[in-house]
Residue, then its C-alpha position, 0 to 999 in steps of 0.5 A: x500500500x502506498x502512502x497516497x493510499x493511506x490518506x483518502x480514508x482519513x480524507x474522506x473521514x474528515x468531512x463527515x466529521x465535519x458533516x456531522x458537525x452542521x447537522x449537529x449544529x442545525x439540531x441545536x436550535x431545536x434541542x434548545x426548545x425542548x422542556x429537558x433542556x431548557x436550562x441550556x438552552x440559551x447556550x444551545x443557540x448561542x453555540x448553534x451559529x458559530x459551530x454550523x459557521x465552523x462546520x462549513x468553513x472546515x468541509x470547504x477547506x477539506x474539499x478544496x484540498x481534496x480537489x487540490x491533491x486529486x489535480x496533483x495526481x492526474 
């Protein structure tokens, strides 16, 4: 196996991490709203934004480096 090899997985695994975070992030509001919650829930949509922010600037960045390294290749 080459080291080229090694990495995809490990690329591919990053954005659905990051995936997982903006859908995380969008449930937050929604959580915030539940009655179990609700002493949090301030907190809930305070972190809401700047994680889905967060979330989409890191696929971004791992996508373009995706697209960056499959060019390299070819």
């Amino acid at each position: 196996m080459e080291p080229d090899d090694a990495r995809a997985p490990r690329g591919a695994q990053r954005v659905g991490v990051w995936m997982a975070v903006i859908v995380i992030a969008a449930v937050l509001p929604v959580l915030a709203q539940t009655s179990l919650l609700s002493r949090i829930s301030t907190l809930l949509w305070l972190a809401s934004m700047p994680l889905c922010i967060l979330g989409c600037a890191m696929l971004a960045k791992e996508l373009a480096a995706r697209r960056a390294s499959r060019q390299e290749e070819d």
